[in-house]
N, C-alpha and C positions, 0 to 999 in steps of 0.2 A: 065621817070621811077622814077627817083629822086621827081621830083612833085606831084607823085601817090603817096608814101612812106610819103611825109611828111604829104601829107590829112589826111593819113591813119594813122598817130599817131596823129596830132593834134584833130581826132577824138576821137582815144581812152583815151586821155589826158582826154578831156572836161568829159566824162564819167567816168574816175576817180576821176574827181576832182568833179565833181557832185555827183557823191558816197558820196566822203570823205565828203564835207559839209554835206550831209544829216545826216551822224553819228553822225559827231561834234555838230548837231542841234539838233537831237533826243538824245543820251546817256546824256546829264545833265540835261534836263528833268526827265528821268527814274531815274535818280540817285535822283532826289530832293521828288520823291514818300515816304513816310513814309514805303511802305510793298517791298521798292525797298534798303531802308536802311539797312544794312547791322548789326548794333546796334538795330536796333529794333526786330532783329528775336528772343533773347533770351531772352524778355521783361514777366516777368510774370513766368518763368523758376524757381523753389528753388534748392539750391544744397546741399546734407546735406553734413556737415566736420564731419568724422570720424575720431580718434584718437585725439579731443581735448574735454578735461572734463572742464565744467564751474567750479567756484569755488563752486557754490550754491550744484550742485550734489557730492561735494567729502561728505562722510561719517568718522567723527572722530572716531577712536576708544575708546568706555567708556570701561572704567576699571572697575571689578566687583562692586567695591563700588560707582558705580553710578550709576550701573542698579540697585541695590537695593533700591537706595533715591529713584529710579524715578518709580520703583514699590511700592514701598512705597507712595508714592506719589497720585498714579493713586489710590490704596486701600483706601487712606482717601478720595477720589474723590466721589470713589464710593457708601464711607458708607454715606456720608454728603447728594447726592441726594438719598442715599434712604430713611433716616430719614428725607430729606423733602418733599418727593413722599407721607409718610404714614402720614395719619393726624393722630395727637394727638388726645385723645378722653378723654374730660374732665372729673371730674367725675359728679354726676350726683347728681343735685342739689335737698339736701332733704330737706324737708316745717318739720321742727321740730314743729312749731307753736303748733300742736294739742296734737303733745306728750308732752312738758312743760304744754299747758294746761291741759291735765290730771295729770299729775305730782302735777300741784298748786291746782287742786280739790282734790285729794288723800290728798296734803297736810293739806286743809281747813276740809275736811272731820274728817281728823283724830284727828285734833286740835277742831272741834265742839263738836268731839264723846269725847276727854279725857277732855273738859268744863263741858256737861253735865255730868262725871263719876266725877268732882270735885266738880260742883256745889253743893248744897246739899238743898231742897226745903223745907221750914219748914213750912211756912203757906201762902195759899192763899186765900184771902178772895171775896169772890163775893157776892155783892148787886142784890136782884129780880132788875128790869128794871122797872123803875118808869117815870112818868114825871111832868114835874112840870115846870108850864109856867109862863113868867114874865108878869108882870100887867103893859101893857103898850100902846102904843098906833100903835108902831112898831109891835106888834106881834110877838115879836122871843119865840119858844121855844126852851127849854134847855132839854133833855134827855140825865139822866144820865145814861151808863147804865153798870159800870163796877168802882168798887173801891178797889185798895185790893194792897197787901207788900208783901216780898218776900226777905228771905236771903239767903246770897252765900257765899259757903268758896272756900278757896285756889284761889289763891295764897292768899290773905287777907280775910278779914270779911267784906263785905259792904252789905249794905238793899235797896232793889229798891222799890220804892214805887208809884203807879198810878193809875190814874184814865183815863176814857173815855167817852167821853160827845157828844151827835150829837146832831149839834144846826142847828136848821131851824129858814131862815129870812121869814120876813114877807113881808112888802111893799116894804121896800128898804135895798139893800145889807148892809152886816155884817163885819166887819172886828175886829177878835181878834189880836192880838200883840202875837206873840211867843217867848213873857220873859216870867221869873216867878219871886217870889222874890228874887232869889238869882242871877239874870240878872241885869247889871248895862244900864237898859232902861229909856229914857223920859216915858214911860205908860208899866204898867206893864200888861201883860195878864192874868194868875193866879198865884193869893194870894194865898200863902201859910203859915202856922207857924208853928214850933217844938211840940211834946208834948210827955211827959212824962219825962225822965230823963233830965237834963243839958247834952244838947250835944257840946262837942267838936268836931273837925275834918274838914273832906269836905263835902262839900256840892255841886250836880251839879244837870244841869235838862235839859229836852227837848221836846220839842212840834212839832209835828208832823200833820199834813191835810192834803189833798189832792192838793188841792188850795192854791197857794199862790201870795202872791202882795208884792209892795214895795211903802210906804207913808211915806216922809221925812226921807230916809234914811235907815228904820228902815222895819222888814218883818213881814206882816200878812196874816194869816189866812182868805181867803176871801168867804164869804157864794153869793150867788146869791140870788137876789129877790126870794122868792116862792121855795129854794133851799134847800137839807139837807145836812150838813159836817159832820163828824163824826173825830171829834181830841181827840188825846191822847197826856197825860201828864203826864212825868216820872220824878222822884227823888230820885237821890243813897246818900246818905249818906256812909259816911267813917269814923269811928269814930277815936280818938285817945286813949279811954278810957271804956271799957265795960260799957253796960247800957240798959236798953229798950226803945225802940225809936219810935215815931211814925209821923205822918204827916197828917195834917188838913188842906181841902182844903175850904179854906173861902169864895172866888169870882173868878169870870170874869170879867173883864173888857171887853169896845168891843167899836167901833166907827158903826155909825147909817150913811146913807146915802153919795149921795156927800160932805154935810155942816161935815161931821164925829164927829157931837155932841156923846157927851161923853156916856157912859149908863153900867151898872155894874146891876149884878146877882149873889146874895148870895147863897153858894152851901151848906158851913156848912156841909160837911162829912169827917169825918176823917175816917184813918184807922186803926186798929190795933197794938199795940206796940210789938215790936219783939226784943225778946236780941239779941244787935250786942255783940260781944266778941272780943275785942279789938286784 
């Protein structure tokens, strides 16, 4: 009986202890699982705290005078992007140009018209149209076709005095010099001399063509082979002293081809003497 008794627990021993190892064997296993840990279930969980305010969210209290800087503030914010939202609109670029230019014609105009209402015409003289050819080998003719004076008052008393000549070359180009004698030139173009009373005062002049050149410095009048020019020649006197006055136009001077030999043409036409009045 005793024998039976102790099989019958050293059996049930073996089967508990054979139990208990297999727990001890399996439960540190399950415990070493990461979804068996115990820390890992509230992984990823947020909690929010309620009843503690950061510092960021307290709100200061502003005292009236400082909600008014800071609307204040906000209003010049305002104005500054609206003034640069609107574009400026320049103004608008005006071309005066054509109105000064009418302004300087109205002015020219009016100063010609109160010339002519000074001037004062006393005589002019004109020559029929003649011609009269030099005896030469060059061929040029001289066609006079205009000689005549003219005085002007106000602001002073001065006499203009001209003639007009169309000269055709012949074989080979022409070249007059646009001096005259009261030109301080190496070759004078036209001779001229005083006549009638002792004149005192100014004297000027000017010559005028179509064409012109420059040899050694100095400007001429240049004709073309087979060509006709047509120049005029003017001379004001200014007197210092009343008197009648007139002017005699004696020659032309003129240069002849490339070689520019010398060659001159007596006009011998004077004009009329006309009281200047000092």
């Amino acid at each position: 009986m005793i024998k039976t008794l102790l099989i019958n627990f050293n059996f049930k021993m073996k089967k508990y202890l054979l139990g208990l190892l297999l727990v001890l064997f399996i439960i540190p296993s399950m415990a070493l699982a990461s979804w068996w840990n115990p820390f890992s279930w509230f992984n990823g969980w947020t909690f929010q705290k309620t009843g503690i305010v950061s510092s960021t969210q307290i709100e200061v209290q502003k005292t009236p005078e400082d909600k008014i800087i800071e609307l204040q503030k906000q209003l010049d914010e305002l104005k500054n992007q609206k003034e640069n939202s609107i574009p400026v609109e320049k103004p608008p670029v005006v071309d005066n140009s054509e109105i000064i230019k009418k302004q300087v014609q109205a002015q020219l105009e009016a100063t010609m018209k109160a010339k002519l209402e000074q001037d004062v015409l006393i005589v002019n003289q004109n020559l029929e149209t003649q011609t009269i050819t030099e005896k030469s080998d060059s061929g040029v003719i001289f066609n006079i076709i205009h000689v005549g004076q003219t005085i002007y008052k106000k602001p002073y008393v001065y006499g203009a005095y001209g003639i007009t000549v169309e000269v055709t070359a012949g074989k080979e180009d022409i070249y007059i010099p646009k001096s005259t004698t009261d030109s301080t030139r190496i070759l004078t173009g036209f001779v001229y001399s005083l006549i009638g009373d002792s004149f005192r005062g100014n004297q000027s002049s000017e010559v005028g063509c179509w064409t012109t050149t420059t040899i050694n410095r100095e400007e001429y009048c240049k004709i073309k082979s087979g060509k006709s020019t047509t120049i005029t020649t003017t001379i004001w006197l200014t007197p210092e002293q009343s008197g009648n006055y007139g002017v005699m136009f004696n020659n032309i001077n003129y240069l002849k081809g490339t070689n520019h030999e010398e060659g001159s043409f007596e006009i011998n036409k004077g004009t009329q003497k006309i009281y200047l009045q000092s």
